[in-house]
C-alpha positions as CSV (number, residue, x, y, z in Angstrom):
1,X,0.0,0.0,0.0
2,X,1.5,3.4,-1.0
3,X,0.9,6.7,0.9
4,X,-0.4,9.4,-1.3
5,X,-1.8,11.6,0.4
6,X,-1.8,13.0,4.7
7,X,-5.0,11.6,6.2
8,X,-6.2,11.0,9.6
9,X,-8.8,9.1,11.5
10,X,-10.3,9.5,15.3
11,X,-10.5,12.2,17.7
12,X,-9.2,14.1,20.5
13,X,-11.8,12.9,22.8
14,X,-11.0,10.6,25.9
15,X,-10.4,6.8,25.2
16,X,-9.7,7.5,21.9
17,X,-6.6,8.3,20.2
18,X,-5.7,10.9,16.7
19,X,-3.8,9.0,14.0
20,X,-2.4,10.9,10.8
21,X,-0.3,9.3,8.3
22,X,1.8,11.4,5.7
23,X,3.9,10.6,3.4
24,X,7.7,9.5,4.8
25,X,10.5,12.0,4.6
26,X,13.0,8.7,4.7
27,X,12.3,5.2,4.1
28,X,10.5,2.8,7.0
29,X,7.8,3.3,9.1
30,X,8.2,6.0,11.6
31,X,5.5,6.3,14.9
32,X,5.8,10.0,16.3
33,X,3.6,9.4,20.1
34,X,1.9,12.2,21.9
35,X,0.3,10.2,25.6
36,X,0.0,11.1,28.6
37,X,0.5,7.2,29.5
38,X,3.4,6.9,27.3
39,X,6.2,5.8,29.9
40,X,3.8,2.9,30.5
41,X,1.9,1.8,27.4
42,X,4.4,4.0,24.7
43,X,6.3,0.8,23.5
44,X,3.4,-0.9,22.9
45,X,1.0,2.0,21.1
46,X,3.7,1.9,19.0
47,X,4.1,-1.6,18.4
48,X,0.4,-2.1,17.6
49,X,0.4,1.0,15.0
50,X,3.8,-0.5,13.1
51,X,2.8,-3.9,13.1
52,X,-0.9,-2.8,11.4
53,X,0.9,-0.8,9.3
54,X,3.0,-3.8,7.8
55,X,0.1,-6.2,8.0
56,X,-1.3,-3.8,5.3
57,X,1.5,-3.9,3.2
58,X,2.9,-0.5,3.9
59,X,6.7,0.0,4.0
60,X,6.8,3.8,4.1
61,X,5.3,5.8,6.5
62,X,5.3,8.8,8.3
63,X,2.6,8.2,11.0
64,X,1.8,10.5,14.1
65,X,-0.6,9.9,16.9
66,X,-1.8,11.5,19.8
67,X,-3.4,9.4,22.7
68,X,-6.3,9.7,25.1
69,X,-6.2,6.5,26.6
70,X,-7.4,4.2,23.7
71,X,-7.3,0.6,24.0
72,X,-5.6,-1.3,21.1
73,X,-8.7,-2.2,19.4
74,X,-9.2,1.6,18.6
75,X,-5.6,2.1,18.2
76,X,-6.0,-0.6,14.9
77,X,-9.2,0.6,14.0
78,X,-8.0,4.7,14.1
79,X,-4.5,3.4,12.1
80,X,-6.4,1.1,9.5
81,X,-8.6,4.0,8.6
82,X,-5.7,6.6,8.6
83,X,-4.2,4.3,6.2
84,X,-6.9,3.5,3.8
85,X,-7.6,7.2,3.5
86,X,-4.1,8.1,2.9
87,X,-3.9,5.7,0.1
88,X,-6.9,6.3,-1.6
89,X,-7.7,3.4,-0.6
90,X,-11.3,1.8,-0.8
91,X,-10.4,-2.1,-1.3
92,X,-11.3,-2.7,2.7
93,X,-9.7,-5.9,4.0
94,X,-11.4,-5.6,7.4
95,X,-10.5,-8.6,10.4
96,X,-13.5,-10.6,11.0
């Protein structure tokens, strides 16, 4: 999946988190975190936004996301959506 375009998906509300995905300024798959629980749950946010990102076939990314206190369902749900829309994307592969 190539990024085309910045897109994002979520809120700012509490229990939610605010993911935008740009196109990378340098190869890989970069995860900028804004959370106010990020000494305890940072690692993992990240991890679950990376490892959707790859599961969806994208190897470039530049992807930023700012945390309420979202639980990793609506961490994958907020990144798949971000990505789709970045790509112009409207072939949904959606987990059962």
């Amino acid at each position: 999946m190539e990024i085309k375009k910045t897109a994002s998906a979520g809120t700012m509300e509490s229990s939610d988190i605010m993911i935008t995905v740009a196109k990378p300024e340098q190869a890989g798959i970069t995860v900028h975190l804004t959370s106010s629980v990020e000494k305890q749950f940072g690692k993992q946010i990240k991890a679950v936004i990376a490892e959707c990102a790859r599961r969806m076939g994208v190897t470039d990314a530049d992807i930023t996301a700012v945390d309420q206190g979202a639980l990793d369902c609506v961490i994958k749900a907020r990144t798949e959506t971000a990505l789709y829309r970045s790509a112009d994307s409207t072939d949904y592969h959606w987990e059962a």
